[in-house]
C-alpha positions as CSV (number, residue, x, y, z in Angstrom):
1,X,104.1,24.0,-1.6
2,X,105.3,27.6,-1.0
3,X,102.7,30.0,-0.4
4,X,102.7,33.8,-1.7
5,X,100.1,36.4,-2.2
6,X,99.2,38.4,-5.4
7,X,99.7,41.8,-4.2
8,X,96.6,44.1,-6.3
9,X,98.1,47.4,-7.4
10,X,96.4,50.8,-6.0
11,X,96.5,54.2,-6.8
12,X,99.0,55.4,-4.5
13,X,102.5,53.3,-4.2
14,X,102.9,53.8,-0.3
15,X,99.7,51.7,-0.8
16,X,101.1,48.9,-2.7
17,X,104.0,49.3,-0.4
18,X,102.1,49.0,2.7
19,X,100.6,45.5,1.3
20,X,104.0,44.0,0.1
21,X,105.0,44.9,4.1
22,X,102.2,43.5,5.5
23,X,101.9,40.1,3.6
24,X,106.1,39.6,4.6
25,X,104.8,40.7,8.2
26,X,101.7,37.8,7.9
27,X,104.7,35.1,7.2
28,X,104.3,34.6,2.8
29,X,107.2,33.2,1.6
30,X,106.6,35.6,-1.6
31,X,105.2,38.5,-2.6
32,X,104.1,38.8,-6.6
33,X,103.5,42.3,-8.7
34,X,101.6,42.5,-11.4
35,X,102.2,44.9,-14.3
36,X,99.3,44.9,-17.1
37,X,96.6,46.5,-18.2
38,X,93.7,46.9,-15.5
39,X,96.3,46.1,-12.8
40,X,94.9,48.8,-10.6
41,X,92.3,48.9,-8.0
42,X,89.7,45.5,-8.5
43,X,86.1,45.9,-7.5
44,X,83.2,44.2,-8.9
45,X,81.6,47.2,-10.2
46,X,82.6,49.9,-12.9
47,X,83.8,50.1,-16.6
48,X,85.5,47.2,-17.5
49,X,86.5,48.3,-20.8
50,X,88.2,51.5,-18.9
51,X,89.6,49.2,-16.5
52,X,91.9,46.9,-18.9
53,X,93.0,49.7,-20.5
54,X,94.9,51.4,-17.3
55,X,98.4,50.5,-16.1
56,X,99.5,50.6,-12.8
57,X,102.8,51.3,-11.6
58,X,105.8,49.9,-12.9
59,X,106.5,46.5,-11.3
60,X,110.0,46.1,-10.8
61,X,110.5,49.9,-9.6
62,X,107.7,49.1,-7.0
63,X,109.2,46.0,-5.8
64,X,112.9,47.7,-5.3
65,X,110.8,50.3,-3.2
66,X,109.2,47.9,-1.2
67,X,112.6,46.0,-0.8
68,X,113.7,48.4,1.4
69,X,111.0,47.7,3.9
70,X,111.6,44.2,3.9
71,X,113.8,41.8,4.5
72,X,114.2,38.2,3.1
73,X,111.0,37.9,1.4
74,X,111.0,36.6,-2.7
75,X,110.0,39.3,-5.0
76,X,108.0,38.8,-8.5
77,X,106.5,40.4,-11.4
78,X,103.6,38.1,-12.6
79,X,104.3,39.6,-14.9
80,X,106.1,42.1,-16.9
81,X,105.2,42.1,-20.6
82,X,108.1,41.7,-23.2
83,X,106.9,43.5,-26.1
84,X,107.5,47.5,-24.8
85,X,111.2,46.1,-23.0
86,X,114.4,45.1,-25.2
87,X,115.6,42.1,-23.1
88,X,118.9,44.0,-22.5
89,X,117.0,46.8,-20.7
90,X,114.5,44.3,-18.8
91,X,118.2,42.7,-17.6
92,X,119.1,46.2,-16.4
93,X,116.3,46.8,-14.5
94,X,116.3,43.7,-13.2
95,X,119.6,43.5,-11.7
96,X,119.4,46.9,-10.8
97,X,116.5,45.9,-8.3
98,X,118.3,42.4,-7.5
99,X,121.5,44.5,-6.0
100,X,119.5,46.8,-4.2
101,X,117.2,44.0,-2.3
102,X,118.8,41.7,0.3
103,X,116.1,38.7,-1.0
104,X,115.3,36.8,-3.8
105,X,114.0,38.6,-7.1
106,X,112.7,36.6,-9.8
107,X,111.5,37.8,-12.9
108,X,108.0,37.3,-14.5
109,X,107.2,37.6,-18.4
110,X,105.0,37.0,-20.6
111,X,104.0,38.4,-23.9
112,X,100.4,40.2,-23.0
113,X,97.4,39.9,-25.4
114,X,97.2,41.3,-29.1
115,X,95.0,43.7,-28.4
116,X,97.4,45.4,-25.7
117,X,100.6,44.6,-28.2
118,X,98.7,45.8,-31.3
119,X,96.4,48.3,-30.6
120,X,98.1,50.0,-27.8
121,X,101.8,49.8,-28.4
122,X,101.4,49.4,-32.3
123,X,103.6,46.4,-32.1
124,X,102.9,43.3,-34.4
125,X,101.6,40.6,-32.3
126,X,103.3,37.2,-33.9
127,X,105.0,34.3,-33.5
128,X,105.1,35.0,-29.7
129,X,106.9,31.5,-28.7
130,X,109.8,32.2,-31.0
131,X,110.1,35.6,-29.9
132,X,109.6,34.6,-26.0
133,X,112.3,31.9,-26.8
134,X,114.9,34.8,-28.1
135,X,113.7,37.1,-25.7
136,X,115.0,34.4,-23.0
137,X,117.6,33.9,-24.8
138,X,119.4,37.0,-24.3
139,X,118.3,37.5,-20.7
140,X,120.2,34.1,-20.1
141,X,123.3,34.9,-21.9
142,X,123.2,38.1,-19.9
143,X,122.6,36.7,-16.2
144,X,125.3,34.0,-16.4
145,X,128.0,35.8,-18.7
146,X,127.4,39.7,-18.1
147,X,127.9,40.0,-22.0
148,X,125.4,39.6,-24.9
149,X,126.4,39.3,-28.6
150,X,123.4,37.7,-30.2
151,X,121.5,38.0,-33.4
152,X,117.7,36.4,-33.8
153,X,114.7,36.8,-36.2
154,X,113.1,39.0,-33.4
155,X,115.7,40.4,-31.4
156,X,119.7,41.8,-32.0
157,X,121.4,42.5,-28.7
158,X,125.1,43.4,-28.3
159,X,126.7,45.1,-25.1
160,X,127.9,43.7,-22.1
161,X,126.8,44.7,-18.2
162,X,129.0,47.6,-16.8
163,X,128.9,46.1,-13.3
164,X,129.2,42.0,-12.3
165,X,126.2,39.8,-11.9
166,X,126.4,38.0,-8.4
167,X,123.8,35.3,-9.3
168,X,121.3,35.0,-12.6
169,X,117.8,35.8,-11.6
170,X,115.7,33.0,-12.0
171,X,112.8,33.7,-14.7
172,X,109.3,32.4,-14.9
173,X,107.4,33.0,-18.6
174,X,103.7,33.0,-18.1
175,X,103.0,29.7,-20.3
176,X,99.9,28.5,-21.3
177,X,99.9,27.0,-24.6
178,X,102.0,24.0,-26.0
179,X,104.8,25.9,-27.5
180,X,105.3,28.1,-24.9
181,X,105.4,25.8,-22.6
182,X,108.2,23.8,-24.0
183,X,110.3,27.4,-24.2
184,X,109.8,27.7,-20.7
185,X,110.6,24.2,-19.6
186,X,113.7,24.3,-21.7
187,X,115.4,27.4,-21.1
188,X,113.6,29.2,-17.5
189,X,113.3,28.1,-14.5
190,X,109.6,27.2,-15.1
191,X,106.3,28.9,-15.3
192,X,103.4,31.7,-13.9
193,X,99.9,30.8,-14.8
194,X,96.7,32.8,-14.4
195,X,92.8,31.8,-15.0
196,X,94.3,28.4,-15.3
197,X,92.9,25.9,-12.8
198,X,93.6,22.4,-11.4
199,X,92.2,20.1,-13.6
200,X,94.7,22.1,-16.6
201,X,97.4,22.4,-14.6
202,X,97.3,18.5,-13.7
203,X,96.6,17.5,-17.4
204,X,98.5,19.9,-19.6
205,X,100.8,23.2,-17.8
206,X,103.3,20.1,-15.7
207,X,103.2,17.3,-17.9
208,X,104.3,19.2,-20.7
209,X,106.4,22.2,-19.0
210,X,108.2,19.0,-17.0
211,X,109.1,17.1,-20.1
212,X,110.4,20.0,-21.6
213,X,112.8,20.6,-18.9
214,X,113.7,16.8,-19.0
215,X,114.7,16.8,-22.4
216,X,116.6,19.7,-22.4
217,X,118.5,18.3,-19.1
218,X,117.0,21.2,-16.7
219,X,116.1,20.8,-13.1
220,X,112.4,20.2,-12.2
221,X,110.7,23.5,-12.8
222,X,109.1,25.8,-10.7
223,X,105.3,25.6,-11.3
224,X,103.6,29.2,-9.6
225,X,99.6,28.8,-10.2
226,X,98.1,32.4,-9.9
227,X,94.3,31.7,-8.1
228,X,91.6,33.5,-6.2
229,X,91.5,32.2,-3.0
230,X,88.2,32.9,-0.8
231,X,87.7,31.2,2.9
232,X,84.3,31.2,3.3
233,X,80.9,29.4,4.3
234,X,79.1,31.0,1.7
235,X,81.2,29.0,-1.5
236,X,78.2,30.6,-4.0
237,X,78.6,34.5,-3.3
238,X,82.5,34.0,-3.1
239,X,82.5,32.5,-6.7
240,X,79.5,35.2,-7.8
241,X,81.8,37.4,-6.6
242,X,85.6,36.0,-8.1
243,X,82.9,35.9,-11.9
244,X,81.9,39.6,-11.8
245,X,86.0,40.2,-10.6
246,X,87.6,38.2,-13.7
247,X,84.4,38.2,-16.1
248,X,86.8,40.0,-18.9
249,X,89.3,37.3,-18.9
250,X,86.5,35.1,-20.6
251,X,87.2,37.5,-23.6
252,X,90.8,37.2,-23.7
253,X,91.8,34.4,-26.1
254,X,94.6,33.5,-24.0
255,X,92.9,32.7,-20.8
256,X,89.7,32.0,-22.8
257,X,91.3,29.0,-23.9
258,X,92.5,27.4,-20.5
259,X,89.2,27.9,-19.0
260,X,87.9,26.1,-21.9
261,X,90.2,23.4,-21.0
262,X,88.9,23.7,-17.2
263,X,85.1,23.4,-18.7
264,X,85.1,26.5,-16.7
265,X,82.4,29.4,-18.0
266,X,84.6,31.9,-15.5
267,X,87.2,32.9,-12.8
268,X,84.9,31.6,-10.2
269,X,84.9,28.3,-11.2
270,X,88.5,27.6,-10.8
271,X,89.1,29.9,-7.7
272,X,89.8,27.9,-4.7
273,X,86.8,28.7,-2.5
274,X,85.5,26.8,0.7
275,X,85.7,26.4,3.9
276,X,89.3,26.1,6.6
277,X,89.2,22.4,5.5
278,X,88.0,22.4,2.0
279,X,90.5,25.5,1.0
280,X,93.0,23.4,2.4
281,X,92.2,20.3,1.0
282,X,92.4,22.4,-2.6
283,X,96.0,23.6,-0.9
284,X,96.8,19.6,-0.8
285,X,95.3,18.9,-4.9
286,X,97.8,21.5,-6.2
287,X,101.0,20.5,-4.6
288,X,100.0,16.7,-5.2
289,X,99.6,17.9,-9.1
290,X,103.1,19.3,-9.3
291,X,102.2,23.0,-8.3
292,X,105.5,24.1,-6.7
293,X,104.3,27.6,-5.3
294,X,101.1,29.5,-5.2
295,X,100.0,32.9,-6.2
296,X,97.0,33.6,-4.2
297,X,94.6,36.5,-5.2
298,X,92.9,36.7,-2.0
299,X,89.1,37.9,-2.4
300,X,85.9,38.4,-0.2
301,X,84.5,40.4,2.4
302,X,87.4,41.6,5.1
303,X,86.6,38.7,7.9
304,X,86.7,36.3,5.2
305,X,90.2,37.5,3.9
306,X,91.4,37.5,7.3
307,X,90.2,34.0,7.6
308,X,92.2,33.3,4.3
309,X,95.4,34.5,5.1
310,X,95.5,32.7,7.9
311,X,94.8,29.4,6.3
312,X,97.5,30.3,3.3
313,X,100.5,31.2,5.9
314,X,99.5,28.2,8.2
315,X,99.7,25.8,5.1
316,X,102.9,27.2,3.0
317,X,106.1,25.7,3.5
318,X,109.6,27.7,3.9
319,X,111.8,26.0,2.5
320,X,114.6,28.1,0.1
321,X,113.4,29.5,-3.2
322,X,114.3,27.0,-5.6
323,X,116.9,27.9,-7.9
């Protein structure tokens, strides 16, 4: 299993810089970006309310900063919502960040919650599958063919590219449900899950994200779990701790309902909390479930984060990003 690290936002971007460097420098395989609501600095204290309705900076501008400290690395949004991009312009950006970066870049979506969509952005938060589906769609046509010409329920796109594409960037939708699982496993390269944990991910995100991509005659698709990760000897505090970090994604009805799944009441029951040998004995459950990489949002006091990382970079593998 390929190992990278969630890096957490910030308020100033030579920040968020600085931590993309430093996890490349540490030996992740990947680096991964969010861009949401509440994606700036996480503490355990303060207005939580205020908190998910800040953005931080944009994600793929950040990365194609950061590129140019780096070298090699793979770069991801986890993830950049659809609604407030036209596919055509999220293909711009894209590329435009693929050509300036000597690496990988791979592109995570997803399309948000309805309170962000709706009361936000005064979009119309429906039918997200079939408009995830179109979305990809057009971002496929447009990474293999340089030229769009499509007309869907959701989405019109016409143009073509102005410069060539030297290789499609591989896309990851952040799938949870049924349905959007099977638009992931049949037209991306797989799926980017958060506040979904093992048990889930073994019983409902592979099986049904794998047979997707069988029946559609894909290759075996890339499975990135997004998880706290705390090495520790105190297993209580770190998962008191990971609970008053993630307690609002209880009240999103997204990730409400794969913790449900989980039998989880919070984040801290599914982050992957222990000890050197019981964190990597967790390491050993995910990649034996079908978990191709992992996201790791590492938590906990500064020795015990420095006691994670090395236990994540000693256990990833290096292979090539899949493709």
């Amino acid at each position: 299993m390929r190992i990278g690290i969630n890096i957490d936002g910030g308020r100033r971007l030579d920040e968020l810089v600085r931590k993309v460097v430093d996890a490349h420098e540490r030996g992740y395989v990947s680096a991964w970006l969010p861009q949401s609501p509440g994606s700036g600095p996480r503490h355990s204290g303060g207005n939580r309310k205020r908190r998910h309705q800040l953005f931080g900076y944009d994600a793929l501008t950040a990365l194609a900063v950061a590129g140019t400290r780096i070298s090699g690395m793979e770069l991801g949004t986890c993830v950049l919502p659809t609604f407030p991009r036209h596919p055509m312009v999220m293909a711009e950006q894209a590329l435009t960040v693929q050509a300036s970066y000597d690496g990988p870049v791979t592109l995570g979506i997803g399309v948000s919650h309805r309170h962000v969509v709706e009361d936000q952005w005064g979009y119309t938060y429906d039918r997200t599958a079939h408009r995830m589906r179109e979305y990809v769609e057009v971002l496929n046509e447009l990474f293999a063919t340089g030229t769009v010409f499509y007309e869907g329920d959701t989405v019109t796109a016409r143009g073509a590219l102005s410069f060539d594409v030297p290789r499609p960037i591989p896309i990851l939708v952040a799938a949870l449900g049924p349905r959007m699982l099977d638009v992931a496993g049949s037209l991306t390269d797989g799926v980017i899950t958060w506040m979904t944990g093992p048990k889930t991910l073994e019983e409902h995100t592979v099986p049904r994200l794998t047979a997707a991509a069988s029946k559609a005659g894909r290759p075996q698709p890339r499975v990135v779990a997004s998880l706290p990760v705390c090495v520790t000897d105190d297993a209580s505090a770190a998962r008191d701790l990971a609970q008053r970090m993630f307690l609002i994604y209880r009240a999103l009805p997204n990730y409400k309902a794969m913790l449900d799944k989980e039998n989880a009441e919070h984040g801290g029951d599914i982050a992957l909390v222990g000890t050197e040998d019981q964190v990597a004995g967790a390491l050993k459950r995910l990649g034996d479930i079908g978990v191709t990489d992992l996201n790791a949002l590492v938590i906990g006091s500064e020795t015990e984060q420095e006691r994670t990382h090395a236990v994540l970079t000693s256990s990833t593998t290096r292979e090539e990003t899949p493709r």
